[in-house]
C-alpha positions as MATLAB code, in Angstrom:
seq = 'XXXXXXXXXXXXXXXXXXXXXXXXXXXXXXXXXXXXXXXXXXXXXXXXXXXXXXXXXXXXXXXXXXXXXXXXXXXXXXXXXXXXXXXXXXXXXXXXXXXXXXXXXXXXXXXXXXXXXXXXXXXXXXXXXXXXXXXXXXXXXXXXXXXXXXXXXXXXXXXXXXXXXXXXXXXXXXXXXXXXXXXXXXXXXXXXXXXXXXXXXXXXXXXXXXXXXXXXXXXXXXXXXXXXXXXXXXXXXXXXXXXXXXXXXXXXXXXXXXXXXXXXXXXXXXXXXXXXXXXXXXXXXXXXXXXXXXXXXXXXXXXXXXXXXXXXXXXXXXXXXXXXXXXXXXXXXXXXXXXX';
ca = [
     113.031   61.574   95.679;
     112.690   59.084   93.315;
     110.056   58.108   90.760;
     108.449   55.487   92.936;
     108.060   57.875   95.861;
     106.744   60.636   93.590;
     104.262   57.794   92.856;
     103.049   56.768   95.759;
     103.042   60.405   96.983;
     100.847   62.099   93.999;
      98.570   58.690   94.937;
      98.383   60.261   98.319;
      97.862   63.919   97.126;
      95.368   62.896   94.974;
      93.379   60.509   96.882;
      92.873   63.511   99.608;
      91.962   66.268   96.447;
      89.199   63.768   95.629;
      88.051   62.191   99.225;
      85.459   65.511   99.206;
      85.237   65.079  103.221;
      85.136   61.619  103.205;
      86.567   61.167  106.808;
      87.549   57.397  106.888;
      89.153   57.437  103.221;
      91.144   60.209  104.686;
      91.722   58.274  107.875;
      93.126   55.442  105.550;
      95.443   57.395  103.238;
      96.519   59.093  106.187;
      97.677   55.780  107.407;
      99.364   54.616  104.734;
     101.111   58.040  104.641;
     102.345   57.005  108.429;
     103.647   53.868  108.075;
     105.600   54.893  105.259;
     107.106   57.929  106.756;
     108.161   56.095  109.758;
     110.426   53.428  107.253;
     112.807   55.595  106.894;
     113.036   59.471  108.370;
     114.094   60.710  105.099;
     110.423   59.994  103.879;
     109.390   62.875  105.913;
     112.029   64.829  104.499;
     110.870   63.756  100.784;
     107.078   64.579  101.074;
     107.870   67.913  102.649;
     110.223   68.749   99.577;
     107.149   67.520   97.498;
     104.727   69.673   99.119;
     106.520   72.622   98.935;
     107.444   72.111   94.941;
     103.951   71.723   93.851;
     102.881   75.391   96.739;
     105.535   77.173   95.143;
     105.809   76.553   91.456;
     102.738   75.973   88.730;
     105.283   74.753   86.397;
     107.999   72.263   86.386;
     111.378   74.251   87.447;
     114.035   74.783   85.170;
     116.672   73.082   86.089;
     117.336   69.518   84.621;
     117.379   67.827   88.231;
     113.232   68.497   88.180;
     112.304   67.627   84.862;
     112.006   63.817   84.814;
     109.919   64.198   88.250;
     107.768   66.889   87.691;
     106.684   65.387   84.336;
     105.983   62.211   85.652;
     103.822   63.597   88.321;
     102.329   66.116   85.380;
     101.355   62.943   83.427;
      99.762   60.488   86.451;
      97.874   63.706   87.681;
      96.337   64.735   84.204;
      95.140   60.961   84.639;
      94.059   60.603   87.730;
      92.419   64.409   88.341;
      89.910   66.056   86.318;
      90.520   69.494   84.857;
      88.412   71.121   86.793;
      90.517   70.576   89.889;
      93.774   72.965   88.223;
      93.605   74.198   91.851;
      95.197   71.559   93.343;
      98.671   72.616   92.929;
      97.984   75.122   95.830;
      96.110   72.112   97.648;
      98.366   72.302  100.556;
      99.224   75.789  101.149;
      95.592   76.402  101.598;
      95.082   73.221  103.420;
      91.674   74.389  102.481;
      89.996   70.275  101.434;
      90.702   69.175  105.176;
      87.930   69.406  107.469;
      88.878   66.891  109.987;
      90.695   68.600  112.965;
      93.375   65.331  113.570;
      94.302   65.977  109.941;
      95.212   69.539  110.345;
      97.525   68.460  113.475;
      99.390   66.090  110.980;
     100.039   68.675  108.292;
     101.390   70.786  111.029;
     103.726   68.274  112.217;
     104.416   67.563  108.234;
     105.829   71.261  108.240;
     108.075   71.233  111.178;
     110.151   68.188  111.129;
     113.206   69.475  111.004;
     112.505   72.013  114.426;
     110.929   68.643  115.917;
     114.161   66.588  115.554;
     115.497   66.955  118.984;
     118.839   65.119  117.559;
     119.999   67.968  115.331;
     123.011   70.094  116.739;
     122.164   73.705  116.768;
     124.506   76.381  116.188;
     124.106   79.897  117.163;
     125.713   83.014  116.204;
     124.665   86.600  117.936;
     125.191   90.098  116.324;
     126.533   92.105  119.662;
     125.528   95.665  120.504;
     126.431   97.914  117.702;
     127.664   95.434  115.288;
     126.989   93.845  112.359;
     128.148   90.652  111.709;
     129.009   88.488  108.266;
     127.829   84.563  108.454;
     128.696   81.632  105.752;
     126.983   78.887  106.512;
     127.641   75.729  106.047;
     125.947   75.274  102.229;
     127.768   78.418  101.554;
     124.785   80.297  101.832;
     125.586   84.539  103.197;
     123.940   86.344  106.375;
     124.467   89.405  107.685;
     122.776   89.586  110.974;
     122.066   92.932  112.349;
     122.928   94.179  116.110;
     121.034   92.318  118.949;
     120.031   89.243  116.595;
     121.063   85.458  116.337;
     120.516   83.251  113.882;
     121.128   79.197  115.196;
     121.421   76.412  112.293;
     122.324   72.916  112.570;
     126.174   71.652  112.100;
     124.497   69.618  109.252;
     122.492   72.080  107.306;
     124.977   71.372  103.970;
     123.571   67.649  104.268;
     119.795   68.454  105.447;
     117.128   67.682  102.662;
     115.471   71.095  104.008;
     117.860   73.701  105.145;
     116.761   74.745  108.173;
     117.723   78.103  109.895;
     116.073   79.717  113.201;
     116.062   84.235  113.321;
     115.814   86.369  116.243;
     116.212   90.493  115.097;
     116.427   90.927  111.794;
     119.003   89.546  108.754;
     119.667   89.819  105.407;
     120.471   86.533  103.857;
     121.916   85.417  100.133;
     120.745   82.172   99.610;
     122.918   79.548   98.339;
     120.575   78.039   95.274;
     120.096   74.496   95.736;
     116.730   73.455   93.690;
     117.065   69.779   95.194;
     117.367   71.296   99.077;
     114.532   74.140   99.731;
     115.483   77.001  102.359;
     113.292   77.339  105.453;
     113.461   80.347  107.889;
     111.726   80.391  111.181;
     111.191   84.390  112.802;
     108.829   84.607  115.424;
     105.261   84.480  113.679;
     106.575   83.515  110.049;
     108.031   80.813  107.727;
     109.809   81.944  104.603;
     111.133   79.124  102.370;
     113.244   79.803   99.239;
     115.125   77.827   97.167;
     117.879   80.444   96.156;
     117.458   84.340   96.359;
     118.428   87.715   98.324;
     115.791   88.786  101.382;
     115.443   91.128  104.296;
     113.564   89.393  107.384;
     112.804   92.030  109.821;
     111.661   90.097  112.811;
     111.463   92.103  116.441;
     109.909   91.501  119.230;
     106.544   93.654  119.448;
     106.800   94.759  116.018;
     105.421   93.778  112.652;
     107.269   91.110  110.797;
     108.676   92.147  107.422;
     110.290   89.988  104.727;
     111.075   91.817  101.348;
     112.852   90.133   98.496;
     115.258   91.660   96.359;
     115.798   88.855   93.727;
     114.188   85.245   93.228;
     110.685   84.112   94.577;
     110.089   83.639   97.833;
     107.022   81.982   99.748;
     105.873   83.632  103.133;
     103.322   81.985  105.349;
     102.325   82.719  109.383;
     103.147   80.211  111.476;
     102.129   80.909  114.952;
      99.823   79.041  117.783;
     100.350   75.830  116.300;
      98.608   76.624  112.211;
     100.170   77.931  109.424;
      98.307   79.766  107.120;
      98.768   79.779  102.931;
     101.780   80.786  101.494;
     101.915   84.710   99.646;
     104.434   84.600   96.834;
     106.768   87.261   97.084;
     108.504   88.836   93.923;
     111.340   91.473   93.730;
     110.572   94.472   95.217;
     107.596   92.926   97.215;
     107.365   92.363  101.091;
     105.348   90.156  103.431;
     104.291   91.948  106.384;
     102.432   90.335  109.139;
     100.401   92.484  111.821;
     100.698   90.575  115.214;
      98.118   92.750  116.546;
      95.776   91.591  113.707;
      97.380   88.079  112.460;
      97.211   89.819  109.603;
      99.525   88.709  106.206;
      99.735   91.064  103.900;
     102.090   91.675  100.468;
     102.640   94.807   99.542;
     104.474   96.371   96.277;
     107.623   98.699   97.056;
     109.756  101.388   95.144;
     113.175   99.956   95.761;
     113.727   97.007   97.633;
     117.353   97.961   98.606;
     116.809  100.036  100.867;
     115.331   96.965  102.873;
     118.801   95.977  103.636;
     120.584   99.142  103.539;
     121.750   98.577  107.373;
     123.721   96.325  105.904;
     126.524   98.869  104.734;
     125.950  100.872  107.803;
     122.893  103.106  106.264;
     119.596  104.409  108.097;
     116.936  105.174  105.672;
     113.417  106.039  107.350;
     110.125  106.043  105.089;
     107.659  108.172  107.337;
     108.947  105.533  110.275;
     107.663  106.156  113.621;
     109.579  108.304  115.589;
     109.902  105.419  118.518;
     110.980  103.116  115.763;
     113.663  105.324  114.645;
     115.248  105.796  118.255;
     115.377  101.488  118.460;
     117.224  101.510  115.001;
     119.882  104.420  116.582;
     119.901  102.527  119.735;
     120.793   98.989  118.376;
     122.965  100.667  115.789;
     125.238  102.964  117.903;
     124.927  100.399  121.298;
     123.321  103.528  123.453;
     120.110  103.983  125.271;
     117.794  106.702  124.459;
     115.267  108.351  127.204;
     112.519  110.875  126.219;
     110.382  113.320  128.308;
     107.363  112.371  126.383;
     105.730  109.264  124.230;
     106.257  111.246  120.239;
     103.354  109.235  119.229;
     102.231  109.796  115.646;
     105.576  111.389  115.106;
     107.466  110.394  111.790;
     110.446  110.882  109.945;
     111.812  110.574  106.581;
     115.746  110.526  105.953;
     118.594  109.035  104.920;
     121.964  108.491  106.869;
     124.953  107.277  104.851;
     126.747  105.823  107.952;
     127.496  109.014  109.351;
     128.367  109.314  113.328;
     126.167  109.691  115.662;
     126.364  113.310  116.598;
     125.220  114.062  112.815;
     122.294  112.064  112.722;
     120.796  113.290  116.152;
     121.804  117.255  114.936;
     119.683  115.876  111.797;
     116.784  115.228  113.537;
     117.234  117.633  115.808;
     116.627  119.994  112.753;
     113.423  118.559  111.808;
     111.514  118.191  115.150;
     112.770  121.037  117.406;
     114.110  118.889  120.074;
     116.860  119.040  122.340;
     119.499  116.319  123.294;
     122.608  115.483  125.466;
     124.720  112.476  125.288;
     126.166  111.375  129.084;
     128.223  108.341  128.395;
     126.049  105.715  126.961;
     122.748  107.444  127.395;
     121.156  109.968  124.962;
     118.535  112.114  126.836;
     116.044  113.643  124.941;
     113.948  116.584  125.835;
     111.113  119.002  123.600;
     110.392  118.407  120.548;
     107.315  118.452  118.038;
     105.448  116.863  114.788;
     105.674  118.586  111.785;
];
């Protein structure tokens, strides 16, 4: 973006951090805000990359490209906004100063342009029963998408001010660092953004959402029923997990990270991982169906599997919770059993 767009967007910024509920100031900056995004579509693009800058990072970013702009928008705001309002760098991940409901639809359109754009050619790419699968996209960025999950981006994602990707299942991505060209995620209930960094996004249906970061910074915010919430800040070895039950997002502080993505090189590892959960990782891993003569609720298990076969990993478990199986072509039946 360039310095007269910073401009006239920090005007914007600031005139809403200091409108204190006014409704028709609002109305009016909102206004001007419109016309000037619908000049030219890559406005939209612009003021989306200058949200997100000033949500993520509390200081100018180090690469060169950022310098010029951030300091120019360092020096108007230290003009044009008292000191006492060092909060609004976080202004828009809160979203907290807006009371008016017509402004919260417009923010919410502000953060989905890029899904909105029913122009955009989407590619998809599936992970098929029992496989894992190795992605480049087109900015060169690296997926590996675990079995029974697709990932879809569009053709143009190397030329996209925001990269734009769309996860079903789960995938471990290595994020092509472009400072100038912020990386969104869509899974399910959550939006992860980046702007170069290694993450696990564990994303099934009728399960808690996960997304744990193994290097970088990452920003995590729910996005479901038409809101998105503010933005937790993920570290290395931190994870975002998001309770659908509850809407709950959470960030919690983990041993190793790693392990995160360890299906990756064909590993299990289960942390005290309900039993049911376990059987879904051996049945998407191995492509076979499991069937149990009762619910195992409450069970867990802890272990590791270095991709082993899958005779050694049910004789493993077998071991640890007294049960009984038989394999019959692609089925593993599954009878007894008990909690330790």
């Amino acid at each position: 973006m360039d310095q007269e767009n910073w401009k006239f967007v920090l005007d914007y910024l600031s005139a809403k951090e200091n409108a204190h509920g006014n409704v028709q100031q609002i109305k009016q900056e909102e206004k001007k805000i419109q016309e000037w995004l619908s000049k030219d579509p890559k406005n939209q693009q612009d003021l989306e990359h200058a949200l997100w800058l000033w949500q993520i990072s509390a200081v100018p970013h180090e690469d060169d490209d950022w310098k010029e702009s951030f300091n120019t928008i360092q020096t108007s705001l230290s003009k044009e906004v008292s000191p006492k309002t060092v909060k609004f760098r976080f202004w828009i991940a809160a979203a907290a100063v807006f009371t008016a409901v017509a402004l919260s639809t417009f923010f919410y359109r502000l953060q989905q342009p890029v899904l909105q754009n029913t122009g955009i050619d989407w590619v998809t790419k599936s992970a098929g029963a029992g496989k894992v699968i190795n992605i480049i996209l087109p900015d060169s960025t690296e997926i590996w998408l675990n079995s029974g999950s697709s990932i879809s981006f569009p053709k143009n994602l190397q030329h996209a001010a925001l990269r734009t990707v769309k996860l079903k299942g789960e995938a471990f991505f290595k994020v092509k660092r472009d400072p100038r060209h912020p990386f969104v995620v869509h899974s399910l209930n959550l939006r992860t953004q980046v702007l170069g960094t290694s993450f696990n996004i564990r994303a099934w249906e009728g399960h808690r959402s996960e997304v744990t970061v193994l290097t970088g910074k990452v920003a995590v915010s729910r996005d479901s029923a038409g809101g998105q919430s503010a933005a937790i800040h993920l570290l290395p070895n931190q994870k975002a997990a998001y309770d659908v039950h509850s809407t709950n997002l959470s960030l919690e502080n983990i041993g190793n990270a790693q392990t995160a993505a360890d299906w990756t090189e064909g590993k299990m590892t289960f942390d005290q991982t309900d039993l049911r959960d376990v059987f879904e990782v051996i049945e998407r891993k191995y492509d076979m169906k499991i069937i149990t003569d009762q619910s195992f609720k409450g069970c867990k298990l802890t272990a590791q599997f270095d991709n082993v076969n899958l005779n050694e990993v049910l004789k493993t478990i077998q071991l640890s919770l007294d049960l009984h199986y038989t394999i019959n072509k692609k089925t593993i039946y599954i009878k007894g059993g008990k909690c330790n």
